[in-house]
GUVEXMAR-112837 format. One line per field, with one value per residue: residue number from 1; residue in one letter; x, z, y of N, C-alpha, C, O in turn. Coordinates in pm, whole numbers, plus 50000, padded with zeros to 5 digits. Layout:
N
i	NUM|...
aa	A|...
npx	X|...
npz	Z|...
npy	Y|...
capx	X|...
capz	Z|...
capy	Y|...
cpx	X|...
cpz	Z|...
cpy	Y|...
opx	X|...
opz	Z|...
opy	Y|...
***
This chain:
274
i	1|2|3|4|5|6|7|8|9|10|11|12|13|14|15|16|17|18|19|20|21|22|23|24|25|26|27|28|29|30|31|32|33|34|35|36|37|38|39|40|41|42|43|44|45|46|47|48|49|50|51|52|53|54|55|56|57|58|59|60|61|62|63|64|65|66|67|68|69|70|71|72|73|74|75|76|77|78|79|80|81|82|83|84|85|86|87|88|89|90|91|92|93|94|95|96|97|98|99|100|101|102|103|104|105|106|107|108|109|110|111|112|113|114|115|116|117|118|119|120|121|122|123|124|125|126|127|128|129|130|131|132|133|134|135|136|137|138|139|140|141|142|143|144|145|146|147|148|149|150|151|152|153|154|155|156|157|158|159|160|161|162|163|164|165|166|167|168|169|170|171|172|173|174|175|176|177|178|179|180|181|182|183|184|185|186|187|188|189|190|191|192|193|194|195|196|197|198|199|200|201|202|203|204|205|206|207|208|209|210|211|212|213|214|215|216|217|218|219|220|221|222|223|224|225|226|227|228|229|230|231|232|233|234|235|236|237|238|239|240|241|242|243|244|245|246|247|248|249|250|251|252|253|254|255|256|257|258|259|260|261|262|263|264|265|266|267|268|269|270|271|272|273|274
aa	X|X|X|X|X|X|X|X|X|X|X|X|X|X|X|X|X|X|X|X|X|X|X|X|X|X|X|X|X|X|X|X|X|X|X|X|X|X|X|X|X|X|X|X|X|X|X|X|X|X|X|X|X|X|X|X|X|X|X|X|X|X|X|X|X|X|X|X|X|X|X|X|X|X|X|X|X|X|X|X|X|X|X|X|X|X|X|X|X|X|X|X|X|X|X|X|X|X|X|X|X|X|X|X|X|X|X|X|X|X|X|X|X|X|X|X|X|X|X|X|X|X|X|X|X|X|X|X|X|X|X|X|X|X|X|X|X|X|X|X|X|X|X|X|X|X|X|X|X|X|X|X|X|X|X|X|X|X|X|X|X|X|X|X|X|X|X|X|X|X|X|X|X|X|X|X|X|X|X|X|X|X|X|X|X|X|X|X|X|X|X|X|X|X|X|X|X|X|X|X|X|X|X|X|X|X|X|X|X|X|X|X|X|X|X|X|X|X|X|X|X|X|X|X|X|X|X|X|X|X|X|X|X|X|X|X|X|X|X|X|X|X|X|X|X|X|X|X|X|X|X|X|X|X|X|X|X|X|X|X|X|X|X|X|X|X|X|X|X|X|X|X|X|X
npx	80312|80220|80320|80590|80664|80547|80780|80978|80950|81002|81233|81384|81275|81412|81691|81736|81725|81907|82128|82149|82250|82475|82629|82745|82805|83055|83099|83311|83487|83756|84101|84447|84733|85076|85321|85664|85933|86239|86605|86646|86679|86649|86665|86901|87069|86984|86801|86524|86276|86050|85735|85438|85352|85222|85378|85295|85074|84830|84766|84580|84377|84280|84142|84191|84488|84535|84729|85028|85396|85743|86041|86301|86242|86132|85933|85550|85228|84913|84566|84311|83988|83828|83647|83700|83616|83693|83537|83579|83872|83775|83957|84071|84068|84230|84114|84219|84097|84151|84380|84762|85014|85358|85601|85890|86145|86341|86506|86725|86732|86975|87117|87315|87569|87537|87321|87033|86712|86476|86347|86217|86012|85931|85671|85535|85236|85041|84707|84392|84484|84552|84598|84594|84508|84486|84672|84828|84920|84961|84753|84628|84518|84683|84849|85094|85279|85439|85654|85720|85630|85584|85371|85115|85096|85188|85021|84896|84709|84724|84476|84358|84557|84730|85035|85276|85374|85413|85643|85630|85351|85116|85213|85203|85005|84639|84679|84552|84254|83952|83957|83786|83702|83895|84140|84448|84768|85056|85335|85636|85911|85968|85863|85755|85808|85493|85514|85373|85307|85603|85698|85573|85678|85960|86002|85759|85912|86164|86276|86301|86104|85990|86205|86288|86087|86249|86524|86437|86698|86867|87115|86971|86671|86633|86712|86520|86339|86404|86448|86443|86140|86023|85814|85455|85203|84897|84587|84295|83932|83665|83307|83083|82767|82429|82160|81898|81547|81375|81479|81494|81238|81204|81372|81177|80940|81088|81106|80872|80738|80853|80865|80559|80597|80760|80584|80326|80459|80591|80309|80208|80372|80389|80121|79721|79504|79373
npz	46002|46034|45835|45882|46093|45963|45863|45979|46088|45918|45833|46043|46067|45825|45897|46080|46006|45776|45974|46069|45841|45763|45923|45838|45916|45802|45642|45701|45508|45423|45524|45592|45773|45918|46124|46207|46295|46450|46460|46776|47118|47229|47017|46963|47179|47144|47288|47295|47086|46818|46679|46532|46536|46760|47079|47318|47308|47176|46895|46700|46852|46836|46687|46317|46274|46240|46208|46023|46015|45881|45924|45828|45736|45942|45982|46104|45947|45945|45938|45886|46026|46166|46240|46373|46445|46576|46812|46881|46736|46493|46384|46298|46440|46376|46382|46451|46468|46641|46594|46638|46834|46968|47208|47254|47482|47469|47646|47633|47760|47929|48007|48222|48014|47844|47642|47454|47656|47688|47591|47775|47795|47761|47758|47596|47501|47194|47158|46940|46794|46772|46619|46666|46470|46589|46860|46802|46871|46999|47037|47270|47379|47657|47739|47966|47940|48037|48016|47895|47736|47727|47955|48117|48019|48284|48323|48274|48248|48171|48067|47838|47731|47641|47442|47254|47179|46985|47008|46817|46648|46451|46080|45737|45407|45452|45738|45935|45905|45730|45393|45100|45119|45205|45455|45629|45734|45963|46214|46326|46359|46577|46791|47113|47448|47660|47986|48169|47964|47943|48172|48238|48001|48104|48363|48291|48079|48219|48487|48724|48867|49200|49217|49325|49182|48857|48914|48877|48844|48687|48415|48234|48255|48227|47981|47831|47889|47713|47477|47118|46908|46624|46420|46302|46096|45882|45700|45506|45375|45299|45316|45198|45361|45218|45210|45413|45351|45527|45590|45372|45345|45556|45472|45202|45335|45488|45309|45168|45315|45270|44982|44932|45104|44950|44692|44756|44846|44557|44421|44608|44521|44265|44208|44218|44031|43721
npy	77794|77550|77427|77466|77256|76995|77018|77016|76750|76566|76616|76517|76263|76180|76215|76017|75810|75827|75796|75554|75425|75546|75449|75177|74798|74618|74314|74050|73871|73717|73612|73642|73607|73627|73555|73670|73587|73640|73576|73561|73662|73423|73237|73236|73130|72891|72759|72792|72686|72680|72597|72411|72164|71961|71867|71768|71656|71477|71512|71442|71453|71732|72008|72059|72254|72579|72705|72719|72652|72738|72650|72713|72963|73068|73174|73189|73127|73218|73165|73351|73363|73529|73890|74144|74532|74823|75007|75266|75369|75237|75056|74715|74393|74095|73732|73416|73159|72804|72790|72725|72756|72682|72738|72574|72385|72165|71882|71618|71302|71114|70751|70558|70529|70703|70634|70797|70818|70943|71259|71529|71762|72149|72319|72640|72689|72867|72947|72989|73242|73582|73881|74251|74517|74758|74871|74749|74439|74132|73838|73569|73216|73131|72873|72609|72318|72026|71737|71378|71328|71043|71036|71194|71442|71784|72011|72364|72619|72976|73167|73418|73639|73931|73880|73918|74215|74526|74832|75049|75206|75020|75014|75020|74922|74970|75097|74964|74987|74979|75035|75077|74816|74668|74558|74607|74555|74584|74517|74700|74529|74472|74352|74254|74030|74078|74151|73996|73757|73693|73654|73421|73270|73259|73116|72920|72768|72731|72733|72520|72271|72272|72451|72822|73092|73235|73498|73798|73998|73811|73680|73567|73632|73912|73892|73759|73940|74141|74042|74072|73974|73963|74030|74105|74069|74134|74094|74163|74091|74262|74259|74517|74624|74550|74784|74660|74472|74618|74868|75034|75058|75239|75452|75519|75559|75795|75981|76057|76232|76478|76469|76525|76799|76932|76908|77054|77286|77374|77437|77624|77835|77888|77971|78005|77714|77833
capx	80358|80237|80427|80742|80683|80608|80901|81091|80931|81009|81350|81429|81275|81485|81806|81755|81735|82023|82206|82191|82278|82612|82734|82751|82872|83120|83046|83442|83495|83881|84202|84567|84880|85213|85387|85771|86024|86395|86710|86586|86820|86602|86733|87050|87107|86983|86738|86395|86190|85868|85649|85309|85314|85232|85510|85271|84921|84789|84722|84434|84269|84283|84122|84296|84570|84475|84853|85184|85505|85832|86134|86383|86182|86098|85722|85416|85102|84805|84492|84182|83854|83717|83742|83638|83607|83711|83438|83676|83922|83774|84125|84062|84145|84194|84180|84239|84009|84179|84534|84833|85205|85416|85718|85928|86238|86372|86611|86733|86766|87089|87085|87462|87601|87507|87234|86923|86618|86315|86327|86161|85955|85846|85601|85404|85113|84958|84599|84348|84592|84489|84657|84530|84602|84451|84742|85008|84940|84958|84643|84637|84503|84856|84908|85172|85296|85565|85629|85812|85481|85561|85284|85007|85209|85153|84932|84870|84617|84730|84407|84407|84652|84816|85142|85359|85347|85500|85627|85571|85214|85062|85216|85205|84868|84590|84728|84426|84142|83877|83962|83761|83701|84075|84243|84570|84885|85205|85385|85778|86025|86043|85749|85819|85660|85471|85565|85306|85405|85786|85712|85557|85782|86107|85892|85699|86010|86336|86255|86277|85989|86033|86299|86201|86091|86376|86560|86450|86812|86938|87110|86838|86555|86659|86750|86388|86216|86441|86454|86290|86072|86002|85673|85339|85098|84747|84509|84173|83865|83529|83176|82979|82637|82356|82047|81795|81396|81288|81583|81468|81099|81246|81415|81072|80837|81156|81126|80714|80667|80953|80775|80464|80583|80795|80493|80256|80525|80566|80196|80168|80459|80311|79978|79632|79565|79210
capz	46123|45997|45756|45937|46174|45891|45753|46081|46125|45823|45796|46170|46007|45715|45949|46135|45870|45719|46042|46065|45713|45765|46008|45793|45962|45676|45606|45728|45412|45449|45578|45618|45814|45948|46278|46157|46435|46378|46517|46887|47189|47322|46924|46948|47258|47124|47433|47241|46942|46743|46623|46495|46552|46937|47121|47416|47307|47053|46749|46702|46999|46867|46540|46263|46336|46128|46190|45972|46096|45850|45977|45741|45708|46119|45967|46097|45812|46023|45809|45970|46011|46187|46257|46487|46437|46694|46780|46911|46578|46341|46347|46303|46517|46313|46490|46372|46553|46581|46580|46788|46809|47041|47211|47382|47555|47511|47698|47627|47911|47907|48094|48231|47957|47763|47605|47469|47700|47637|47594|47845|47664|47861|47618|47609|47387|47199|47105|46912|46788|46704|46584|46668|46421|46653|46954|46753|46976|46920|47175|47268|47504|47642|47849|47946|47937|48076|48012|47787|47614|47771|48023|48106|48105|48371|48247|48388|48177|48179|48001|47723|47715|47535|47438|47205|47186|46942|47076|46722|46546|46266|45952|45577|45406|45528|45859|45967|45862|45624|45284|44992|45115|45265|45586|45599|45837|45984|46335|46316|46399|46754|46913|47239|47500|47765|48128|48160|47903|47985|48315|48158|47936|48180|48488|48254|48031|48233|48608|48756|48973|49306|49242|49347|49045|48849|48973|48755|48791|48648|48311|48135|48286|48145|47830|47791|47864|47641|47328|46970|46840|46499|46402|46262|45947|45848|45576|45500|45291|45374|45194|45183|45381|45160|45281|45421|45289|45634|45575|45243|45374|45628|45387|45152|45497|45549|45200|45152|45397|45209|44870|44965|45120|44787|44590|44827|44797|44393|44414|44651|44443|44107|44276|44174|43831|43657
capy	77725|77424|77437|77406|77182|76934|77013|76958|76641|76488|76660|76451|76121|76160|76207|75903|75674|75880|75781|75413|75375|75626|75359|75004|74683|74549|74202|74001|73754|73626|73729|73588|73672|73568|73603|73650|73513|73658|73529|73656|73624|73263|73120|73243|73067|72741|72720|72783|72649|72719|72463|72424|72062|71968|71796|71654|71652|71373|71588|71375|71549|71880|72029|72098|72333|72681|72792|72613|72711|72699|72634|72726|73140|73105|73195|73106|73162|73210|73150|73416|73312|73629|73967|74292|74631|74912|75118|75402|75418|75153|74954|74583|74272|73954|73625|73292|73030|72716|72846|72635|72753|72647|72781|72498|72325|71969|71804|71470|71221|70950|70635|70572|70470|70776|70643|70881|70752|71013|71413|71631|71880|72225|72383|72742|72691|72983|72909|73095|73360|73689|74053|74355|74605|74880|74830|74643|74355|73979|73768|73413|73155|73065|72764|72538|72182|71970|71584|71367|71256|70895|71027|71224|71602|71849|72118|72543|72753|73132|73241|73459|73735|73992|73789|74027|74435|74658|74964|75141|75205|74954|75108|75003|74880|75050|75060|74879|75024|74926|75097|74982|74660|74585|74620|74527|74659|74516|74589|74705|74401|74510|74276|74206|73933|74171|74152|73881|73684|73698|73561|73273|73169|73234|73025|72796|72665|72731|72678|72336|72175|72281|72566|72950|73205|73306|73596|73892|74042|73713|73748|73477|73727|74026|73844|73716|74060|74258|73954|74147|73832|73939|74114|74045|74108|74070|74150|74070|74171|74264|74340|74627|74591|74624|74800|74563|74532|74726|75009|75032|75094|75350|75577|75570|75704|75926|76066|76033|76401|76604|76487|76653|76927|77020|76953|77196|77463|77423|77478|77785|77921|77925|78062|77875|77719|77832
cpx	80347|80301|80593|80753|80628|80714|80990|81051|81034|81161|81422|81405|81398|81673|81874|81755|81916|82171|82252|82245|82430|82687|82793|82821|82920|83110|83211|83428|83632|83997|84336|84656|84954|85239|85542|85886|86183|86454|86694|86720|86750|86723|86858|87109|87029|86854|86542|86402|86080|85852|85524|85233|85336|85302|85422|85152|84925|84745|84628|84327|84252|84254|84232|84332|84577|84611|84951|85305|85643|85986|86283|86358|86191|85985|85624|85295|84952|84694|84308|84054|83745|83825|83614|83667|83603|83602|83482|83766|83863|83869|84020|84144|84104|84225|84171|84179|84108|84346|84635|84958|85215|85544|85782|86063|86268|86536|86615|86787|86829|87067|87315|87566|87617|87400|87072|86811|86507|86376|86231|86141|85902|85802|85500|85319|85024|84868|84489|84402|84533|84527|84594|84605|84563|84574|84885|85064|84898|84890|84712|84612|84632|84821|85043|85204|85415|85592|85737|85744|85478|85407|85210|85081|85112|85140|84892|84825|84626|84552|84412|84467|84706|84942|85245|85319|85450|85503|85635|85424|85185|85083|85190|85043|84738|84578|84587|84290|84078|83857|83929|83758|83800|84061|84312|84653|84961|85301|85580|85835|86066|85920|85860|85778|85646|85523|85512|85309|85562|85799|85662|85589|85918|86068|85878|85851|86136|86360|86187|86200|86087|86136|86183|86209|86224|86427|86530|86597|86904|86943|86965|86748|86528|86675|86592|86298|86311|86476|86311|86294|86059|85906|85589|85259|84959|84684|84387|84076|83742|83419|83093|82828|82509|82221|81944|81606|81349|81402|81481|81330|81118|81251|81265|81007|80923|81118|81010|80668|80729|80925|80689|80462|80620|80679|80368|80323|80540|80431|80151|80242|80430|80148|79865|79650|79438|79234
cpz	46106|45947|45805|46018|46092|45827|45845|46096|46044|45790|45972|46139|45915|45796|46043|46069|45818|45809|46073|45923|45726|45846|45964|45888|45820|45768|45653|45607|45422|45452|45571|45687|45848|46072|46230|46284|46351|46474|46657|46968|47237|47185|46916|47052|47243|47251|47409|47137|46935|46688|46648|46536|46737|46990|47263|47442|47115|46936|46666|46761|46981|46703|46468|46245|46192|46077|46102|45984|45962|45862|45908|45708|45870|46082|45978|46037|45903|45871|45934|45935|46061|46206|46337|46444|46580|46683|46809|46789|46474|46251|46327|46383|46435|46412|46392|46507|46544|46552|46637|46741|46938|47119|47289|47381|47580|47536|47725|47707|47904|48049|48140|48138|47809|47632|47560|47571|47662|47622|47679|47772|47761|47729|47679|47503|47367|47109|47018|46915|46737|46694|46583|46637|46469|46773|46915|46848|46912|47081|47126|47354|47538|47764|47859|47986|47954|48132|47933|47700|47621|47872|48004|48114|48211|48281|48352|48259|48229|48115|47875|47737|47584|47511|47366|47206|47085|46999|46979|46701|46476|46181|45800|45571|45408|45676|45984|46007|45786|45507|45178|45028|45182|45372|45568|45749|45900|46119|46259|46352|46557|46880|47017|47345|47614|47876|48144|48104|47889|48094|48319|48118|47999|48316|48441|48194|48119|48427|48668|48869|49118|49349|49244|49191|48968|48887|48865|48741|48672|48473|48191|48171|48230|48005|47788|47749|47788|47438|47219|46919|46695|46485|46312|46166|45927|45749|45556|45409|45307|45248|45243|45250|45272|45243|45319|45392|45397|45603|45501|45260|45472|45565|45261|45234|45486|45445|45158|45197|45315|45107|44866|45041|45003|44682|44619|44807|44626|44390|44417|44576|44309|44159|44163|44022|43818|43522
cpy	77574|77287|77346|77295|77056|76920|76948|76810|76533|76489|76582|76287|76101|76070|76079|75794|75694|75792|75637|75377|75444|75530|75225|74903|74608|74383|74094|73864|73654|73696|73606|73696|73589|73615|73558|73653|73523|73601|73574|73621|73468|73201|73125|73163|72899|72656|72725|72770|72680|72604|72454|72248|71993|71840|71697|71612|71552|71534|71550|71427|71709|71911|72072|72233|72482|72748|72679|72709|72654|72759|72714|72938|73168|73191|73152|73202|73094|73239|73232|73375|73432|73761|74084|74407|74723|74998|75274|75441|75342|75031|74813|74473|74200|73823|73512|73132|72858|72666|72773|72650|72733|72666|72676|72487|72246|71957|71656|71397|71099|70922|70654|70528|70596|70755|70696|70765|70822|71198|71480|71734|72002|72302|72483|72734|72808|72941|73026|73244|73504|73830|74121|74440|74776|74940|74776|74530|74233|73916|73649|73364|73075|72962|72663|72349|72092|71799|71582|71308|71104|70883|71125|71358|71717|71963|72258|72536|72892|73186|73336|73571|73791|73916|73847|74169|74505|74783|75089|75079|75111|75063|74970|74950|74947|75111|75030|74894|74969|75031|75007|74841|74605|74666|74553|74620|74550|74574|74630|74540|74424|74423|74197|74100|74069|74071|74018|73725|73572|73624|73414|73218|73151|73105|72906|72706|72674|72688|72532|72327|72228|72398|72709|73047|73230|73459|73694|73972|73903|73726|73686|73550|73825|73998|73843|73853|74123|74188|74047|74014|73823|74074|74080|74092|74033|74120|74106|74151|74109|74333|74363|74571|74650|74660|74700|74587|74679|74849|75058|75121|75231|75451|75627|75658|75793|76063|76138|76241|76491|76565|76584|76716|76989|76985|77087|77309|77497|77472|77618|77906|77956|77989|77939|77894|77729|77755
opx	80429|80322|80659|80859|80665|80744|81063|81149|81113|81215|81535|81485|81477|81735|81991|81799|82010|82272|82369|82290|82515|82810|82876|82917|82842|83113|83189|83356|83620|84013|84310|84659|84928|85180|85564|85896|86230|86390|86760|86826|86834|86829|86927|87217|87028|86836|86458|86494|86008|85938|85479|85115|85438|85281|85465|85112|84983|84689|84594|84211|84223|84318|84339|84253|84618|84629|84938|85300|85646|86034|86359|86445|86246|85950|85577|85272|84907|84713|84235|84020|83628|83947|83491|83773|83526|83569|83426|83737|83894|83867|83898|84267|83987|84319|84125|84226|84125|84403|84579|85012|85124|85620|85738|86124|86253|86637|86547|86904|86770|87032|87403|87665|87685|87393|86981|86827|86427|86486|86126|86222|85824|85869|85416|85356|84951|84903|84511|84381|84454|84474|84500|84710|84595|84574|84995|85178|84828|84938|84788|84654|84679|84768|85099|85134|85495|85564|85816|85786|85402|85340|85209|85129|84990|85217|84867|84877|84551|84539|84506|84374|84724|84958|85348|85209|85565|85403|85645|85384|85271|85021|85164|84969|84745|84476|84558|84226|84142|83761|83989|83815|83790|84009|84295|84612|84927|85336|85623|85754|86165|85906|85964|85662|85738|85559|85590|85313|85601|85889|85702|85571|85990|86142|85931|85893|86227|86453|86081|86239|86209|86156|86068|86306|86319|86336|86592|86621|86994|86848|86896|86688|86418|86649|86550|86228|86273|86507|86191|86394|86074|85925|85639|85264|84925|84745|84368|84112|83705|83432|83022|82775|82495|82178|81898|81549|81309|81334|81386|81313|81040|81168|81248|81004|80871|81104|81018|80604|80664|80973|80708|80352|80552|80689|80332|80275|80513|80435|80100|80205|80459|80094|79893|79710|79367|79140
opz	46144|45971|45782|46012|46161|45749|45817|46124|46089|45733|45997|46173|45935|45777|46070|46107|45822|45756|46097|45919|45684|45837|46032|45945|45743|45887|45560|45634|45430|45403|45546|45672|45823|46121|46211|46354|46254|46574|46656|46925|47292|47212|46868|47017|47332|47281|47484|47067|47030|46653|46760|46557|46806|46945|47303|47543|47007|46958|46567|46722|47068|46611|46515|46212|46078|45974|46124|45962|45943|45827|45986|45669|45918|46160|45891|46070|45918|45763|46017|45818|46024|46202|46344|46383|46673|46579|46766|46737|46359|46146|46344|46387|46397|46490|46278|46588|46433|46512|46739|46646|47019|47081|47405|47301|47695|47480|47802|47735|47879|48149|48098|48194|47707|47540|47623|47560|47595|47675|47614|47700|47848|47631|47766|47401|47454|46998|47036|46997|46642|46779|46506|46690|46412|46782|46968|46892|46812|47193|47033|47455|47472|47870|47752|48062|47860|48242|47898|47603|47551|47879|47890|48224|48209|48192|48472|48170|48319|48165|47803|47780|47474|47621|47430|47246|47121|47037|47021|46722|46388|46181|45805|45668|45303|45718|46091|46099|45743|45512|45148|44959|45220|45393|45507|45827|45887|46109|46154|46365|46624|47001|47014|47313|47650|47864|48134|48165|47854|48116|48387|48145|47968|48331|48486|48250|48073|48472|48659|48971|49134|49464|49201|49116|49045|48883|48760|48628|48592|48402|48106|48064|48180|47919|47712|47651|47815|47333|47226|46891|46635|46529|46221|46178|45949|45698|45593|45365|45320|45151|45316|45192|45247|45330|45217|45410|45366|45601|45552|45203|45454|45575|45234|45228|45470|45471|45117|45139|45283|45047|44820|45092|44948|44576|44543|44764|44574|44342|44336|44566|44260|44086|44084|43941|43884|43445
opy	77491|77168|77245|77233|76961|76830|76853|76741|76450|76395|76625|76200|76009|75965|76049|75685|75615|75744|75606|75263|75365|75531|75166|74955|74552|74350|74016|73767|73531|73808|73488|73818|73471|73711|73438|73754|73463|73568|73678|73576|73396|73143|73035|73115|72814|72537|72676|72813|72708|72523|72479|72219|71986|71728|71589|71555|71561|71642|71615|71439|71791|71859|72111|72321|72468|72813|72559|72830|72533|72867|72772|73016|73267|73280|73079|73319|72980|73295|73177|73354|73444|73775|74088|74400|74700|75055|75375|75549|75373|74966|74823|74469|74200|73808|73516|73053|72809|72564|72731|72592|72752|72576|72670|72557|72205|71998|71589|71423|70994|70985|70730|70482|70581|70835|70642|70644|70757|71214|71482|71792|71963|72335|72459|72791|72856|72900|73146|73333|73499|73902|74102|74473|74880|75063|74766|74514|74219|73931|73619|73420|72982|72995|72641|72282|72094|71750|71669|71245|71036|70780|71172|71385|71724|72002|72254|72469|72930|73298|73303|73640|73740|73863|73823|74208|74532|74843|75204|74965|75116|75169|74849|74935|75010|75166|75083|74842|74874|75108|74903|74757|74489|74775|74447|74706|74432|74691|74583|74448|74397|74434|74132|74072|74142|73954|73923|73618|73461|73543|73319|73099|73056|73008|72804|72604|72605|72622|72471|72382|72222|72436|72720|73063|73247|73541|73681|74014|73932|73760|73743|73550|73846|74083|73930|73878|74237|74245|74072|73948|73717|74188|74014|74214|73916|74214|73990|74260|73992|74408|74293|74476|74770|74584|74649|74694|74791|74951|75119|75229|75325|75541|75746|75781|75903|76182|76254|76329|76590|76662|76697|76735|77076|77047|77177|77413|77605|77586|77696|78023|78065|78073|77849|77965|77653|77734
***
């Protein structure tokens, strides 16, 4: 009886040691992605731009910008600094601290004569950017901005929001898991802005001071919520936790009782020694 209930003891120590060690926290070392921006219906209509470089904020006043945007691909090369783990599937969110794209709207302002005088800029700013390859969703602290950078521009803070959505899975890669060290994964080409979003950027850039919401039947409304943006990629690579001194000391105690019990039973099993 004794017997066993050392055995159980030791065989319940063991398992709890066993159990924190079966779980690791991988170590997040470095990551990259892109946010890929196709011909949408805003660029086709000549009525939105991307840009990494800020149209009404000193760029002095703002660290340096983690995202670069090129013009010529319509790719912005997000550079990750952290990352999360799902505790429900294990997917990964990468974010990029530091991040600053820009979606805006300039209109250039003649004198009578037809002379340029300044550009009116309406700008959605997406800050601290971050893909979640659990959701197939693209975050961001979005706010907006509207001046001609002669003055002080009129400023709203949305907070941080979901801001694109694929309505397929994360495929290719590991589709964003932690295999061997990597996660990786990639949405379809079908990101969309959510509802939220959409009403932000149709409101923030296209409605004039003092005019009512835009009409959601209106064809620019429907255009906005039904524009495919592109779609998004990430990758990154992580290291292995190693056991720590106190683990280390855990799994010895765990092991210490189920030593000497298997040496007591070799014993009783060979019977005494004269």
């Amino acid at each position: 009886m004794k017997t066993t209930f050392k055995f159980t003891m030791a065989l319940a120590i063991w398992l709890s040691v066993g159990t924190a060690i079966a779980a690791p926290t991988e170590t997040f070392l470095s990551g990259t992605g892109t946010l890929n921006f196709q011909d949408n219906y805003l660029r086709r209509g000549g009525i939105l731009w991307i840009s990494t470089t800020p149209k009404l904020i000193n760029p002095g006043s703002l660290p340096a910008n983690t995202a670069s945007y090129d013009r010529d691909t319509r790719v912005v090369s997000l550079a990750y600094d952290g990352a999360t783990v799902s505790a429900a599937d294990g997917k990964v969110t990468f974010s990029a601290a530091n991040s600053h794209v820009e979606l805006f709207f300039g209109m250039t302002r003649e004198d009578n004569d037809g002379n340029p005088l300044s550009t009116l800029y309406r700008v959605i700013a997406l800050d601290n950017i971050a893909v979640d390859l659990g959701n197939a969703s693209v975050y961001a602290n979005v706010s907006s901005y509207y001046g001609t950078g002669e003055d002080f521009p009129i400023y709203a803070d949305f907070g941080r929001l979901a801001v694109f959505k694929s309505m397929a899975p994360i495929a290719n890669g590991t589709q964003g898991l932690i295999v061997n060290g990597q996660a990786s994964g990639s949405t379809a080409a079908d990101l969309m802005l959510t509802s939220a979003a959409a009403d932000i950027v149709i409101n923030g850039l296209y409605r004039l001071a003092g005019e009512p919401p835009v009409d959601p039947q209106s064809t620019l409304y429907k255009g906005v919520m039904s524009a495919l943006w592109g779609s998004a990629s990430a990758s990154g690579t992580f290291a292995s936790p190693v056991p720590e001194a106190s683990t280390q000391a855990l799994i010895v105690v765990g092991l210490l009782p189920l030593l000497a019990f298997s040496r007591r039973t070799r014993r009783s099993a060979s019977g005494p020694h004269w």
